[in-house]
N, C-alpha and C positions, 0 to 999 in steps of 0.2 A: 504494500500500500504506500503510496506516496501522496503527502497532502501538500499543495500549493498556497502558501504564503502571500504572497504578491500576489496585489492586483494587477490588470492589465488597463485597467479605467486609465483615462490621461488625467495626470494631475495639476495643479497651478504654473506649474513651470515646463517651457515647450525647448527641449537641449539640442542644443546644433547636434546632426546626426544623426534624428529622430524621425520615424512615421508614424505618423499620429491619421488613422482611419476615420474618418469622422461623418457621421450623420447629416446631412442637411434635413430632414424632416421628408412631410409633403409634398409641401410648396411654397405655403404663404414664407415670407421672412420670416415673418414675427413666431412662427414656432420653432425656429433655433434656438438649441440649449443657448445659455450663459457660454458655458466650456466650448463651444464651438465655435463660438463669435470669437472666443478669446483667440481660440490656435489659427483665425484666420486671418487676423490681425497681425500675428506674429510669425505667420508662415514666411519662407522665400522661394516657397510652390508650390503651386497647388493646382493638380491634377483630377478635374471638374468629370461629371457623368452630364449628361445632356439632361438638365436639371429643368424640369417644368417653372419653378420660379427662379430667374434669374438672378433678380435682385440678391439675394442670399453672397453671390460673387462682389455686392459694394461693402462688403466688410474686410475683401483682402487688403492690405495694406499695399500703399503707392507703392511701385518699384519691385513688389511679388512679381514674378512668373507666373501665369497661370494655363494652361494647357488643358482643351478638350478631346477628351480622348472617351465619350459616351457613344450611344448610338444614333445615328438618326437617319431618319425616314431619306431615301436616296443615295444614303451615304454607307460606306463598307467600314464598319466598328475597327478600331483601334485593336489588334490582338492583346488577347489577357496577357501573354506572355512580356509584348512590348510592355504594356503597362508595368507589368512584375520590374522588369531590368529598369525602366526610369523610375520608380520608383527607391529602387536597391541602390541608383546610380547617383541618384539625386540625397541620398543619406550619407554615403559614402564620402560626396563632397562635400562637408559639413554644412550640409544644409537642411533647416527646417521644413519637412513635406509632408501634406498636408493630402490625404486622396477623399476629396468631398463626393459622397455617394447620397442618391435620394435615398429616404426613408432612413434606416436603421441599415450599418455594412453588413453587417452578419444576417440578415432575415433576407435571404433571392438576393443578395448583393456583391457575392463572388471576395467578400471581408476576408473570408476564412483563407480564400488560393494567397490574397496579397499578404496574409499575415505570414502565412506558410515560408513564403517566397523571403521576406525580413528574416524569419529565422534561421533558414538556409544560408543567410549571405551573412549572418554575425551583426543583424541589425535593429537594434531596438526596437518594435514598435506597441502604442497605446492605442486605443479605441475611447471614441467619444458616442456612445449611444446616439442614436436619432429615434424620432416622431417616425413609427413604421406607417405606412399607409394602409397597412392591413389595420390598424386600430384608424388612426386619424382618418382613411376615407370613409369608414363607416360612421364615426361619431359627428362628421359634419353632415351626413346625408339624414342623421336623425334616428340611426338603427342603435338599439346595446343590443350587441352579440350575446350577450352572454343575461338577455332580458329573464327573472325568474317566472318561471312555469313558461316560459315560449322553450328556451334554450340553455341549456348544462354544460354543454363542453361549446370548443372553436376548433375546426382542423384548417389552417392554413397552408397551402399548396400553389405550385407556381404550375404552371399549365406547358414549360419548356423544362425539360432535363436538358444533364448539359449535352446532350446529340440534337437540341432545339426538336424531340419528339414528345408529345405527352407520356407522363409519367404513367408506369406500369403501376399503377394502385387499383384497389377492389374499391371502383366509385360507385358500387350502389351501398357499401359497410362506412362510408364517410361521415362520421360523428358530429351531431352537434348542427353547426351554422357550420359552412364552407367559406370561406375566406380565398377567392382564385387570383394570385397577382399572374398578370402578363398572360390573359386570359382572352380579349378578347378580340383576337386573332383567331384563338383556336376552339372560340366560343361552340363550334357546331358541335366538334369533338366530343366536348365536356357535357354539354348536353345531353347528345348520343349515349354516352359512357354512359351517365347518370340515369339516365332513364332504362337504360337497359338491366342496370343494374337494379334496377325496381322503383327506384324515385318516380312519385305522381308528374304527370304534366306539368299539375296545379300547383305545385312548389312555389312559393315566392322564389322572384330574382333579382336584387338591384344590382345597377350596373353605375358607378361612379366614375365620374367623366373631371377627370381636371382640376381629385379633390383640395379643397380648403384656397381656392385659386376666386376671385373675382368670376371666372368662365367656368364655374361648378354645374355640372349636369346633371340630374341622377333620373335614368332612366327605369319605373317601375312595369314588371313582368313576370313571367310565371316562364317555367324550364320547358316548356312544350314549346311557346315563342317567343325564345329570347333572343333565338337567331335572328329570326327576319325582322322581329321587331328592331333589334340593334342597327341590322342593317338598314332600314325605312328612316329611323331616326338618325343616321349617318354621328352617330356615337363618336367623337375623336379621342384618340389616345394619347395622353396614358390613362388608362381607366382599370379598375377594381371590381371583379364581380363578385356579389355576395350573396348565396344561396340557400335556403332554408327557410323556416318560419318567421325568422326575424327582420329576414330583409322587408317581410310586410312594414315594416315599421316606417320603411323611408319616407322620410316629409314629413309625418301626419304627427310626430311627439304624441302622439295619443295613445300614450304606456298604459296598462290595463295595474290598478294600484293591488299591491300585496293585501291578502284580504283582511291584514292585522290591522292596514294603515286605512282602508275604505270604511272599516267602522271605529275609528278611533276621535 
């Protein structure tokens, strides 16, 4: 047995020769941690994901480097691997680096390969949590996952392994609310799966568009048509599907109260 001491959390102080992973949230600015405002302030690079809210980038400090290396629509993605070596290479030459990834790095954000890759090369690195989207899309659309007597558990799943095919999972035994990032793409997929696997039609479905952004969509639905519907509704990405009983919820705040508090 071996217990670990050390944390990996970033702490007050960001040391030349350091990767520091860091969360941008959602989208909006304003749900950046404290601790991440801080390391971008004091970065001398910072290695950006195709970040639904920009502004989050007016906190690096003048004279940082900053470099996109996300994905975007038209464009052929930056390899993981380049990334891994600017990143290694960019610590090496004592410099502060910073790899600002949406949502939370470790939840569908490839956190785990860069950290990998730091410790392979004899390279420090911290993590700064972020605002995962898998919570934040849902709480701005008006849904709690985790509503008492609708839903018990959350399973969150990304709709791409790393061969970009849908995940070999048993989707009709999927517990709880379904939580799909990078889903809808492969919305027909998941659907199909889902239903085959015994899920009603009638399932709620929301489908969050652009969450915690000025441009928030959330388009409500049921698993039978959530395809076509998506596509009539010309739905833009990046967007969030959330499937089960609770996605009823979206919009309406019309929580059904615990029945200790209805007659209290």
């Amino acid at each position: 047995m071996k217990v670990e001491s050390a944390s990996r959390l970033a702490g007050p102080v960001f040391a030349r020769g350091e990767v520091w992973l860091v969360g941008a949230g959602p989208g909006d600015p304003s749900l950046l941690t404290l601790r991440a405002v801080q390391a971008l302030e004091a970065a001398d690079l910072v290695l950006h994901d195709a970040l639904p809210g920009r502004a989050v980038l007016r906190h690096v400090r003048r004279g940082a480097e900053i470099i996109a290396v996300g994905k975007r629509k038209g464009a052929a993605p930056v390899p993981q691997a380049r990334i891994n070596q600017r990143l290694v290479q960019g610590a090496l030459a004592g410099l502060r680096v910073v790899r600002l990834k949406g949502g939370d790095p470790f939840i569908f954000g490839r956190g785990g390969e860069e950290a990998a890759a730091c410790d392979a090369a004899g390279v420090t690195w911290r993590v700064v949590p972020g605002v995962s989207s898998g919570l934040a899309a849902p709480a701005a659309a008006g849904i709690a996952l985790t509503q008492r007597g609708i839903a018990s558990a959350v399973t969150f799943l990304t709709a791409h392994d790393e061969a970009g095919s849908l995940p070999a999972l048993e989707w009709g035994a999927l517990p709880g609310t379904v939580v799909a990032f990078m889903a809808l793409t492969r919305l027909d997929e998941v659907a199909t799966r889902m239903l085959a696997g015994g899920r009603s039609p009638a399932t709620p479905v929301a489908i969050i568009s652009e969450a915690s952004l000025p441009t928030q969509r959330v388009l409500r639905t049921n698993l039978g048509a959530c395809t076509l519907d998506a596509r009539r509704a010309g739905v833009p990405a990046p967007a969030l599907v959330v499937i089960g009983e609770a996605a009823a919820l979206a919009g309406t705040l019309d929580l059904p109260l615990p029945a200790e508090a209805a007659h209290a």
